[in-house]
Gaussian input, Z-matrix of N, CA and C with variables (Angstrom, degrees):
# hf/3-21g

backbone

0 1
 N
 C     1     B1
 C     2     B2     1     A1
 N     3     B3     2     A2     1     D1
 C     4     B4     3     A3     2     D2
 C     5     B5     4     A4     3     D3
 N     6     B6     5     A5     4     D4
 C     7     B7     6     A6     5     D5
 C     8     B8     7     A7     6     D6
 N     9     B9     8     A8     7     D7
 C    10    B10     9     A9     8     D8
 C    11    B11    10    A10     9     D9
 N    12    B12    11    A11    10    D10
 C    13    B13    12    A12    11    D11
 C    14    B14    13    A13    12    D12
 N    15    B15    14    A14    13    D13
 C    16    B16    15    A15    14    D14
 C    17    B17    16    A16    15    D15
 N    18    B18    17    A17    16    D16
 C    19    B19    18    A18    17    D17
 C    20    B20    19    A19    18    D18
 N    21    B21    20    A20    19    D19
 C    22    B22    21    A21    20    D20
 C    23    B23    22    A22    21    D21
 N    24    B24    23    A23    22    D22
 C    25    B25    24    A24    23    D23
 C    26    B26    25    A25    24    D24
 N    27    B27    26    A26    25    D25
 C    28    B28    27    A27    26    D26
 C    29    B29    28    A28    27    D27
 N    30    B30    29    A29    28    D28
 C    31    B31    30    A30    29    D29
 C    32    B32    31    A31    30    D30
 N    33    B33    32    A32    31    D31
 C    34    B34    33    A33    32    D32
 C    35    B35    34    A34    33    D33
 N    36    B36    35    A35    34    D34
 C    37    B37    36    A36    35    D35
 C    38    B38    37    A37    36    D36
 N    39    B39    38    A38    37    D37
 C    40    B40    39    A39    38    D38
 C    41    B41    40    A40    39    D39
 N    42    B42    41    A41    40    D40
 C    43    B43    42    A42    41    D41
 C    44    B44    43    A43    42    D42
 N    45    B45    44    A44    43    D43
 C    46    B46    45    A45    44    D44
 C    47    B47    46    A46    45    D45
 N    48    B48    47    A47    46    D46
 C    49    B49    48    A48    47    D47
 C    50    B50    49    A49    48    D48
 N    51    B51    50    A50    49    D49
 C    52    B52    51    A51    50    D50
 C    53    B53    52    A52    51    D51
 N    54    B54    53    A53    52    D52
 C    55    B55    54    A54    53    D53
 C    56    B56    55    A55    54    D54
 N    57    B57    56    A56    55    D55
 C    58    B58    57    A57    56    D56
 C    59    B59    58    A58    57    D57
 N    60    B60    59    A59    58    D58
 C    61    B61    60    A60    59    D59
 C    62    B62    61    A61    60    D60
 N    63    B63    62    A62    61    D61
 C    64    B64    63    A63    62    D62
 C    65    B65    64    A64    63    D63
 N    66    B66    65    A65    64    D64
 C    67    B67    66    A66    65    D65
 C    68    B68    67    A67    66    D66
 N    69    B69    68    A68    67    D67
 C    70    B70    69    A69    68    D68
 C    71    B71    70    A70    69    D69
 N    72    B72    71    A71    70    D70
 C    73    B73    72    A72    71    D71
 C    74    B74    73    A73    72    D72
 N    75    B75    74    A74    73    D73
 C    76    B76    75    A75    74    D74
 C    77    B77    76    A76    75    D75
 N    78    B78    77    A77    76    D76
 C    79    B79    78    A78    77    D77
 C    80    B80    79    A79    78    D78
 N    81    B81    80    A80    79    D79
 C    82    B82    81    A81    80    D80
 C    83    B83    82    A82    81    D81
 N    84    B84    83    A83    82    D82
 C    85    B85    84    A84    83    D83
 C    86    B86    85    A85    84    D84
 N    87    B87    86    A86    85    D85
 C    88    B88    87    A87    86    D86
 C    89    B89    88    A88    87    D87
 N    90    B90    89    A89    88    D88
 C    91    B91    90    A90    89    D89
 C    92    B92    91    A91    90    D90
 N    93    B93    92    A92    91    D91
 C    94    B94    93    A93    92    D92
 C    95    B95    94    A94    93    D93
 N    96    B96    95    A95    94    D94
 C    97    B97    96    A96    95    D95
 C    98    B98    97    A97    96    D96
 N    99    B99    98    A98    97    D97
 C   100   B100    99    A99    98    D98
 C   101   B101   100   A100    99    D99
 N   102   B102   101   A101   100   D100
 C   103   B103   102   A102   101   D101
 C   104   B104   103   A103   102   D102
 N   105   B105   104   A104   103   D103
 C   106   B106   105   A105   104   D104
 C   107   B107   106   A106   105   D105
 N   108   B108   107   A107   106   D106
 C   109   B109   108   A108   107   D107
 C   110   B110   109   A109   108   D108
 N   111   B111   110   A110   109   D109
 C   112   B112   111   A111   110   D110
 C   113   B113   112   A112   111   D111
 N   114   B114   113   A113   112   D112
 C   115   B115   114   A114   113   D113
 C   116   B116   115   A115   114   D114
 N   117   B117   116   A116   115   D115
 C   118   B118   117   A117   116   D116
 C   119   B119   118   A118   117   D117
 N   120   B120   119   A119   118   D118
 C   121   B121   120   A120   119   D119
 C   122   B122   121   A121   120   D120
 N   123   B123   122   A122   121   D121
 C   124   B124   123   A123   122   D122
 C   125   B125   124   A124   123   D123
 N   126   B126   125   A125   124   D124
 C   127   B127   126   A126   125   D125
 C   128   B128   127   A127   126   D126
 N   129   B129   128   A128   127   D127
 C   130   B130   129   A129   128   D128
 C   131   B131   130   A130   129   D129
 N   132   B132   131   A131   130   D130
 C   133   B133   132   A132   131   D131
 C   134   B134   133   A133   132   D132
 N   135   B135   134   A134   133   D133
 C   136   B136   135   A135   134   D134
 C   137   B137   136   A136   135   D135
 N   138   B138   137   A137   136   D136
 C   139   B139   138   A138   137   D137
 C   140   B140   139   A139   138   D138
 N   141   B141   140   A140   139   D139
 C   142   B142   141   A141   140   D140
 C   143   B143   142   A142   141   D141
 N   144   B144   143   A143   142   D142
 C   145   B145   144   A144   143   D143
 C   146   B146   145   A145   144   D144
 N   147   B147   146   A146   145   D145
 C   148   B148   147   A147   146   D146
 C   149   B149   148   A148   147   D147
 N   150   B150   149   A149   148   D148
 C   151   B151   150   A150   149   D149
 C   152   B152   151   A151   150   D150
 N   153   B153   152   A152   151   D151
 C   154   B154   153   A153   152   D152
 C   155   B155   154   A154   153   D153
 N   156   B156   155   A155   154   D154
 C   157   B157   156   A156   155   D155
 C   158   B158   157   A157   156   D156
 N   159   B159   158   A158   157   D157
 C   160   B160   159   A159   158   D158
 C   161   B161   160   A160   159   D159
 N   162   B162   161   A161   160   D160
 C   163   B163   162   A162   161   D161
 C   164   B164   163   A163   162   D162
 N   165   B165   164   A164   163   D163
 C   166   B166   165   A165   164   D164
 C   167   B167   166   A166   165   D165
 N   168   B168   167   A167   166   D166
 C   169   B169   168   A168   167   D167
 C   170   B170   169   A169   168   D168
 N   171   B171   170   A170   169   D169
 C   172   B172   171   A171   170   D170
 C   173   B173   172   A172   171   D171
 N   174   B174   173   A173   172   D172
 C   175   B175   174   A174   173   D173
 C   176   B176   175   A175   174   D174
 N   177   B177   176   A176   175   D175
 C   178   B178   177   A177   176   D176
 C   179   B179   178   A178   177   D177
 N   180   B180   179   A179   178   D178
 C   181   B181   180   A180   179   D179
 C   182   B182   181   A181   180   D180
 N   183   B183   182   A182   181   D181
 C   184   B184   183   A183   182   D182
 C   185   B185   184   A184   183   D183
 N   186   B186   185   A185   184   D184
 C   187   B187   186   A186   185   D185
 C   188   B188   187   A187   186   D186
 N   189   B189   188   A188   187   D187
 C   190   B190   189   A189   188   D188
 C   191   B191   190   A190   189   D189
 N   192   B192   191   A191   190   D190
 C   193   B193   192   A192   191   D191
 C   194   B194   193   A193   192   D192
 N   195   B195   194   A194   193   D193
 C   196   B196   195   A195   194   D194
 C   197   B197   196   A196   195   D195
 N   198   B198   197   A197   196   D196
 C   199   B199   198   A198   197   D197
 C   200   B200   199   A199   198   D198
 N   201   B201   200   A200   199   D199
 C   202   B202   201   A201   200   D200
 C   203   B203   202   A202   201   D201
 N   204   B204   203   A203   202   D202
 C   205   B205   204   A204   203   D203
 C   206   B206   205   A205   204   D204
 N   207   B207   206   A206   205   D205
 C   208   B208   207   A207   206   D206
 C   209   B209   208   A208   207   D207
 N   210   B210   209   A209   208   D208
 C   211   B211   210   A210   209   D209
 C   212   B212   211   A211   210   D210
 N   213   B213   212   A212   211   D211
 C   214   B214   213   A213   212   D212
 C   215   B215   214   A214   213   D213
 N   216   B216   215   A215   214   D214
 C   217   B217   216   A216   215   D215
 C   218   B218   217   A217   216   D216
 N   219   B219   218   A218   217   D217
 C   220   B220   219   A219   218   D218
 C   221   B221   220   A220   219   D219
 N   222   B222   221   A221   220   D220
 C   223   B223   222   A222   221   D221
 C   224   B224   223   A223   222   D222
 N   225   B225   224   A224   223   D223
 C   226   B226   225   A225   224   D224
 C   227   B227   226   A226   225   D225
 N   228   B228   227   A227   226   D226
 C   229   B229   228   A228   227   D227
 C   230   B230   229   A229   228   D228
 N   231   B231   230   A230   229   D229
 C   232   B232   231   A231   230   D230
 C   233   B233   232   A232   231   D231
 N   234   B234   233   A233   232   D232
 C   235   B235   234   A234   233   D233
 C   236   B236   235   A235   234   D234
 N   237   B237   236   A236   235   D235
 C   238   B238   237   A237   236   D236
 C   239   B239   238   A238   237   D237
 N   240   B240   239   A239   238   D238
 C   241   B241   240   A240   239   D239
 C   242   B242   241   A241   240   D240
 N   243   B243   242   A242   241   D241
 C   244   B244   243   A243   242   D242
 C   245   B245   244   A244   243   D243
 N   246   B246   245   A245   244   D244
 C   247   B247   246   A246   245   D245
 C   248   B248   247   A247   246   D246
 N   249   B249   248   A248   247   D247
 C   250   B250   249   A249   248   D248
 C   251   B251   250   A250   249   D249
 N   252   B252   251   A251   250   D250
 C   253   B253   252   A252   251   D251
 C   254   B254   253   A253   252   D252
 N   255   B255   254   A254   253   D253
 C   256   B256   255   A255   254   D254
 C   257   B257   256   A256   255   D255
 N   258   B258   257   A257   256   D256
 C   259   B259   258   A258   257   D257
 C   260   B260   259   A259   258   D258
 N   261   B261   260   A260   259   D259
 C   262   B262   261   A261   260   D260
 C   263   B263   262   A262   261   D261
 N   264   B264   263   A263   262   D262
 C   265   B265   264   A264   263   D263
 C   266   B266   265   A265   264   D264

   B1=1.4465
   B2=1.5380
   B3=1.2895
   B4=1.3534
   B5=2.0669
   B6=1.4916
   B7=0.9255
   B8=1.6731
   B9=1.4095
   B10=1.9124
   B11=1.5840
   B12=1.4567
   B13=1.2304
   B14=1.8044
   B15=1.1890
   B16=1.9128
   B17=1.9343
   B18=1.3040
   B19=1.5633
   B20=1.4849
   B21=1.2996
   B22=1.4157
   B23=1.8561
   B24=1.3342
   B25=1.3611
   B26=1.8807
   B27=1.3769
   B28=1.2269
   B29=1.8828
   B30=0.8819
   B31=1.7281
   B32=1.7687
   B33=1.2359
   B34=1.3469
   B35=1.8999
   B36=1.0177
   B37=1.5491
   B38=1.7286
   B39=1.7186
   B40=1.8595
   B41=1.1008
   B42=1.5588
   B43=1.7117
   B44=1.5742
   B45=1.5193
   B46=1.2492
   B47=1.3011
   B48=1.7567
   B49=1.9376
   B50=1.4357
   B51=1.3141
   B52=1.5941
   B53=2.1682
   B54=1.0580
   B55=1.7626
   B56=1.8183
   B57=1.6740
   B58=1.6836
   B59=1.1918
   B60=1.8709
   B61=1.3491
   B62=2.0163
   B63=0.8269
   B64=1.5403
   B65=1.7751
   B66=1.0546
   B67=1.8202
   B68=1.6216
   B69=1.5274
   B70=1.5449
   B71=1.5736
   B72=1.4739
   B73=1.4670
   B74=0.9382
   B75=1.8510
   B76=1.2634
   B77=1.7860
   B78=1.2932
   B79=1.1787
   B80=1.9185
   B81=1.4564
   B82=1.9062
   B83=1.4077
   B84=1.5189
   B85=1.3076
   B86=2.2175
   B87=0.9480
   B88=1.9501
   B89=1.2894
   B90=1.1275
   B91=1.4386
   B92=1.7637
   B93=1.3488
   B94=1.3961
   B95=1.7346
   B96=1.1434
   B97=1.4270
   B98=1.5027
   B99=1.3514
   B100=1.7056
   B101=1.2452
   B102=1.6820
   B103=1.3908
   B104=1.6121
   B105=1.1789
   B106=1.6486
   B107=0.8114
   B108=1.6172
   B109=1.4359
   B110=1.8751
   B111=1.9547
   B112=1.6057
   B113=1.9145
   B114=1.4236
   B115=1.5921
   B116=1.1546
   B117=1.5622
   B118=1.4258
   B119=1.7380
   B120=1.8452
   B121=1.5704
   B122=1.7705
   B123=1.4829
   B124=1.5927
   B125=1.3120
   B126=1.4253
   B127=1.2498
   B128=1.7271
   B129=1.4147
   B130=1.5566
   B131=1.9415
   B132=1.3435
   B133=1.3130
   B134=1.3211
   B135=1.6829
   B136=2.1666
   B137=1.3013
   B138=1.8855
   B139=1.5350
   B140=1.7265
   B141=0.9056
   B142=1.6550
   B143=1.2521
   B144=1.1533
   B145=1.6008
   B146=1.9297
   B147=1.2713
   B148=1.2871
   B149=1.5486
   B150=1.2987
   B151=1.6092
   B152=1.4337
   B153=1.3363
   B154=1.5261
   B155=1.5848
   B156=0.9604
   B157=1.3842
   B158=1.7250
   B159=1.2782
   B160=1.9193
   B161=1.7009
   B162=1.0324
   B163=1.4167
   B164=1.4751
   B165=1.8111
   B166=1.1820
   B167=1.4721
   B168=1.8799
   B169=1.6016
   B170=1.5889
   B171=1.4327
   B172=1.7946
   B173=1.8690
   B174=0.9757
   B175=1.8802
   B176=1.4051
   B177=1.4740
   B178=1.5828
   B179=1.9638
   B180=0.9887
   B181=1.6381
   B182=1.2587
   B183=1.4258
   B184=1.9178
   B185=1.4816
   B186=1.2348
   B187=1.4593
   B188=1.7069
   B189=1.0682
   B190=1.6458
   B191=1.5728
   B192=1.2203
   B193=1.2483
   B194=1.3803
   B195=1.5129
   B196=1.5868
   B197=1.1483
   B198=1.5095
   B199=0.7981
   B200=1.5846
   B201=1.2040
   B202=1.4166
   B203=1.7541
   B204=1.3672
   B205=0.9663
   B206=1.5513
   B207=1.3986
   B208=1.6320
   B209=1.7705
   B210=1.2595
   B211=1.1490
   B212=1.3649
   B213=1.5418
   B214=2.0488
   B215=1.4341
   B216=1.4742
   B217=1.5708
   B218=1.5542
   B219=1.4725
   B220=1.7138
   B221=1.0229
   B222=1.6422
   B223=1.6895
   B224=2.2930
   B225=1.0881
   B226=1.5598
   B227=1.3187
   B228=2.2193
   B229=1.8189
   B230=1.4085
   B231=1.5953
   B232=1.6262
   B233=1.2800
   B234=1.7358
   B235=1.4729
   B236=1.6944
   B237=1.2388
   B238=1.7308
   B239=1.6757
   B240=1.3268
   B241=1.3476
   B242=2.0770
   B243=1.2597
   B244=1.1731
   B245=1.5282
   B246=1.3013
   B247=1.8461
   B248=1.4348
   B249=1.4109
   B250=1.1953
   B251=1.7319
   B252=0.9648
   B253=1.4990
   B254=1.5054
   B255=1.3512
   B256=1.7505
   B257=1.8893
   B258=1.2666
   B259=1.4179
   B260=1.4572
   B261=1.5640
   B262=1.6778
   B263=1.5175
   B264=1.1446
   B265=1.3076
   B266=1.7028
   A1=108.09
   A2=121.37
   A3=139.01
   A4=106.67
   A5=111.32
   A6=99.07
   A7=137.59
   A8=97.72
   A9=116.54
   A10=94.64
   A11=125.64
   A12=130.04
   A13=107.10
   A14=101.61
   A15=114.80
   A16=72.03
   A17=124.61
   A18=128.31
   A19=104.10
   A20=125.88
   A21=148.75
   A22=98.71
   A23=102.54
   A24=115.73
   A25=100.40
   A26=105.11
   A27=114.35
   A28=92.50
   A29=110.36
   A30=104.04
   A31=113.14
   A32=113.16
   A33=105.97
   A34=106.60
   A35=132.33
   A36=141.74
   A37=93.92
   A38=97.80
   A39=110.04
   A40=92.14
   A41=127.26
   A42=136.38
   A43=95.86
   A44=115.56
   A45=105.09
   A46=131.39
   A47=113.59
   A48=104.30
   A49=110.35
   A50=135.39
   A51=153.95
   A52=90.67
   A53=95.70
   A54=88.65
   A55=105.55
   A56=110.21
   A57=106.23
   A58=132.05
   A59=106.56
   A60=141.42
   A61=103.90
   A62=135.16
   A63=130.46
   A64=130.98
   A65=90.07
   A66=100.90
   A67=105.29
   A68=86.84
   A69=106.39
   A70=125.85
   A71=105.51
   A72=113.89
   A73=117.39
   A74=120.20
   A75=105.45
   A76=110.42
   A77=118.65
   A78=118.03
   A79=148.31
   A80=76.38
   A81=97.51
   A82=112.00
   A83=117.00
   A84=158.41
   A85=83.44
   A86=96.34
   A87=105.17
   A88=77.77
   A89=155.81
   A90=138.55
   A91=117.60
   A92=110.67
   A93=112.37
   A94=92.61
   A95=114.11
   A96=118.49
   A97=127.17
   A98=117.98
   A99=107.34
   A100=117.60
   A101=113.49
   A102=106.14
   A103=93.36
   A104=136.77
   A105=125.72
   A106=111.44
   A107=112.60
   A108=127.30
   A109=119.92
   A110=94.62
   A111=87.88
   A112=119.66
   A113=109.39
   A114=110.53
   A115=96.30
   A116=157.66
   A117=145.69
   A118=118.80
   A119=88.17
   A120=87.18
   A121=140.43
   A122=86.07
   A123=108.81
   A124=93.16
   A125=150.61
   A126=146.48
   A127=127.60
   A128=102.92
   A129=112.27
   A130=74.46
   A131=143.22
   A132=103.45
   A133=153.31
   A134=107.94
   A135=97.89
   A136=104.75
   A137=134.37
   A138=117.21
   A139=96.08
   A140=124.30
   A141=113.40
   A142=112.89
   A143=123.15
   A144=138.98
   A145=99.31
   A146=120.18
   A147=111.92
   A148=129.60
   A149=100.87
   A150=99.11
   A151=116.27
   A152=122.78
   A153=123.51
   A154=104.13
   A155=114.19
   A156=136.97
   A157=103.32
   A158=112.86
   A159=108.19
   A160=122.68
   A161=105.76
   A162=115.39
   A163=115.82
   A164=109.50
   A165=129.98
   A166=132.36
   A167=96.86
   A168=118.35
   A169=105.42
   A170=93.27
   A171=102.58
   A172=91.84
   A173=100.01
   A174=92.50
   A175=122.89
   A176=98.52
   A177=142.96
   A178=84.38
   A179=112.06
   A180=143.46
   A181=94.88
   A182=120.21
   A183=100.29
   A184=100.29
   A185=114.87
   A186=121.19
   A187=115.65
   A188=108.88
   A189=100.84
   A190=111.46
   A191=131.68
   A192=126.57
   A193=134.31
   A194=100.48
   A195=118.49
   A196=139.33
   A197=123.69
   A198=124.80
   A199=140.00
   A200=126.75
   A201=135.66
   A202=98.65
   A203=113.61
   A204=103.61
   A205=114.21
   A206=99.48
   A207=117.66
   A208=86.11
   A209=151.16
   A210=139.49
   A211=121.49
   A212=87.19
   A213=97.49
   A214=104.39
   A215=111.84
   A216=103.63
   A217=127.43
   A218=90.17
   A219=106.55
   A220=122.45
   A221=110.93
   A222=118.08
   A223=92.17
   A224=101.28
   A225=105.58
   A226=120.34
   A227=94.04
   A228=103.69
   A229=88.66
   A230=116.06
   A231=114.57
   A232=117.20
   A233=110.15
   A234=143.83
   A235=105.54
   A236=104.16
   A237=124.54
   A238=99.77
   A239=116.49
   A240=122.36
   A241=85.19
   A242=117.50
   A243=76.17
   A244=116.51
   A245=92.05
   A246=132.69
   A247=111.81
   A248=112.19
   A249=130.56
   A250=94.27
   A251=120.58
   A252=104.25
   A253=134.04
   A254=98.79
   A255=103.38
   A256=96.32
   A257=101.91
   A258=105.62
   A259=130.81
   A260=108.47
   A261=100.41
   A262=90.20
   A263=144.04
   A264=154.51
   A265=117.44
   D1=117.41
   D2=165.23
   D3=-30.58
   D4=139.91
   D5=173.21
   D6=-92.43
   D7=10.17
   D8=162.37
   D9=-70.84
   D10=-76.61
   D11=178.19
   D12=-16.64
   D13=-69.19
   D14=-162.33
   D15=-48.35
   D16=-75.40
   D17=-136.48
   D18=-62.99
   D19=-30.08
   D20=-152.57
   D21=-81.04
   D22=-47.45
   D23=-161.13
   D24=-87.27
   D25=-36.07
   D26=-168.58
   D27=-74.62
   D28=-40.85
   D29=-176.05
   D30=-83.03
   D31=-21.63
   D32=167.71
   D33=-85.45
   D34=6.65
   D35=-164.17
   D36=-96.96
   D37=-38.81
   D38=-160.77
   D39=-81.38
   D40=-30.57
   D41=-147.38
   D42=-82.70
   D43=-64.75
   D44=179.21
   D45=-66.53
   D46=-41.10
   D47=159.90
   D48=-33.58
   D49=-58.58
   D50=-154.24
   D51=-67.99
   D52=-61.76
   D53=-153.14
   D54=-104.98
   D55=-6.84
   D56=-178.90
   D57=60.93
   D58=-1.25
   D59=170.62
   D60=-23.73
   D61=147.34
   D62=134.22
   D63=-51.11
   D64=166.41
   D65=-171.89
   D66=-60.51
   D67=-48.80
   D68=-179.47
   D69=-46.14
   D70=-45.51
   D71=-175.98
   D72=-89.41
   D73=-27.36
   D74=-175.90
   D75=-86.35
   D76=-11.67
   D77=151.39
   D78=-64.27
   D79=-14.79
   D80=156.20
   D81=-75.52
   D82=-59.18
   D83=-160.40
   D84=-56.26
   D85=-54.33
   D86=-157.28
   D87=-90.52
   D88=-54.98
   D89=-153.81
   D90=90.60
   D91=31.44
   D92=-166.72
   D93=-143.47
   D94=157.54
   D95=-177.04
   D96=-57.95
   D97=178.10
   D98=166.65
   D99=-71.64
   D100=-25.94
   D101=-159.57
   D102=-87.85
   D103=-59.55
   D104=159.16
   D105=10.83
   D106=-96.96
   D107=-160.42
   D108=-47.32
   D109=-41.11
   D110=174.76
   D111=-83.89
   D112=-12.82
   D113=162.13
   D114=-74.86
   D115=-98.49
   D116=-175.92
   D117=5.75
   D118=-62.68
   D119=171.02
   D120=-49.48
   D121=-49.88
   D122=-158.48
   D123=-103.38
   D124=-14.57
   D125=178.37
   D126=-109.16
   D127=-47.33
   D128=-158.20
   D129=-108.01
   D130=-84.53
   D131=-164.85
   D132=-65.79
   D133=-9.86
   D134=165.15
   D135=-67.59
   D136=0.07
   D137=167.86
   D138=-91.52
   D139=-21.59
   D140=174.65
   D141=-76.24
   D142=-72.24
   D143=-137.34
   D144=-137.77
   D145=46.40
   D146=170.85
   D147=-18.82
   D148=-78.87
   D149=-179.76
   D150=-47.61
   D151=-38.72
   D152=173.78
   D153=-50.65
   D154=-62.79
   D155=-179.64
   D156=-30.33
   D157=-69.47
   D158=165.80
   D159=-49.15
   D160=-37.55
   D161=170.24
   D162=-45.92
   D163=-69.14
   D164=160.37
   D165=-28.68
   D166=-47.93
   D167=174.18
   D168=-48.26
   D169=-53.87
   D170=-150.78
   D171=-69.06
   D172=-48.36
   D173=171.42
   D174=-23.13
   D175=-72.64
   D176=-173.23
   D177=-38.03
   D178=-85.97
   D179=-171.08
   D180=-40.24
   D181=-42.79
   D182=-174.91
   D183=-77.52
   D184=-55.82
   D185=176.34
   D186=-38.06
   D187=-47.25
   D188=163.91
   D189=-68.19
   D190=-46.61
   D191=176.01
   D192=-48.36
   D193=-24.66
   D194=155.81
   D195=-108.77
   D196=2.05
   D197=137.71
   D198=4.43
   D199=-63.97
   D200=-168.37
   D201=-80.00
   D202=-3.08
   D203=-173.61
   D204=-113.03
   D205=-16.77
   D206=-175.51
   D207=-77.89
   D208=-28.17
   D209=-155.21
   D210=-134.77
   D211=6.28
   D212=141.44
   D213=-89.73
   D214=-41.21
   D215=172.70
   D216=-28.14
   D217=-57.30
   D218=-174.40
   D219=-71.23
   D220=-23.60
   D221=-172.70
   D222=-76.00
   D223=-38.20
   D224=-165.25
   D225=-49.29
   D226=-37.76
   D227=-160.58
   D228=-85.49
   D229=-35.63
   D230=-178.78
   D231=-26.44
   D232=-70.66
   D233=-179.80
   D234=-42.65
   D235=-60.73
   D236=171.24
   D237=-41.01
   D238=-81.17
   D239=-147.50
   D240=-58.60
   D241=-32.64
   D242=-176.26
   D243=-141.12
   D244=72.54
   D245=150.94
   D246=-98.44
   D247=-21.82
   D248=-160.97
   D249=-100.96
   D250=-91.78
   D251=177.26
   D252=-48.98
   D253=-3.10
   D254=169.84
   D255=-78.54
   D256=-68.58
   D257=173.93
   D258=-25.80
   D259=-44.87
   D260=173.02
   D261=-110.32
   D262=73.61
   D263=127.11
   D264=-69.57

């Protein structure tokens, strides 16, 4: 493994313990894809940095656990934002 990879993965590992961010953002945020950031997570750091790596898990795991709820969210403001621009049309 390249040593950007080891540094790349190890600082997005610190990023999400630190901010609880999503997969999603912090992969805007880094400039590298979704699927990256969650192979980085779940693959390339419990061989680096184990204990980080559980930290990371338990993140990972709530964020899926809510899930279904983050994307009624989104379906709502979707719907919202545009009731709203039909309206002042």
């Amino acid at each position: 493994m390249h040593d950007y990879i080891k540094e790349r993965t190890i600082k997005i590992g610190k990023y999400i313990v630190e901010t609880r961010k999503t997969v999603r953002v912090i992969a805007k945020e880094f400039g590298v894809s979704k699927s990256t950031v969650h192979k980085d997570l779940t693959e390339r750091l419990p061989e680096i940095n184990p204990e980080l790596a559980k930290e990371v898990k338990k993140i990972l795991e709530y964020h899926k656990s809510i899930r279904h709820l983050r994307g009624g969210e989104a379906t709502k403001r979707k719907y919202r934002e545009r009731s709203t621009t039909k309206a002042g049309s």
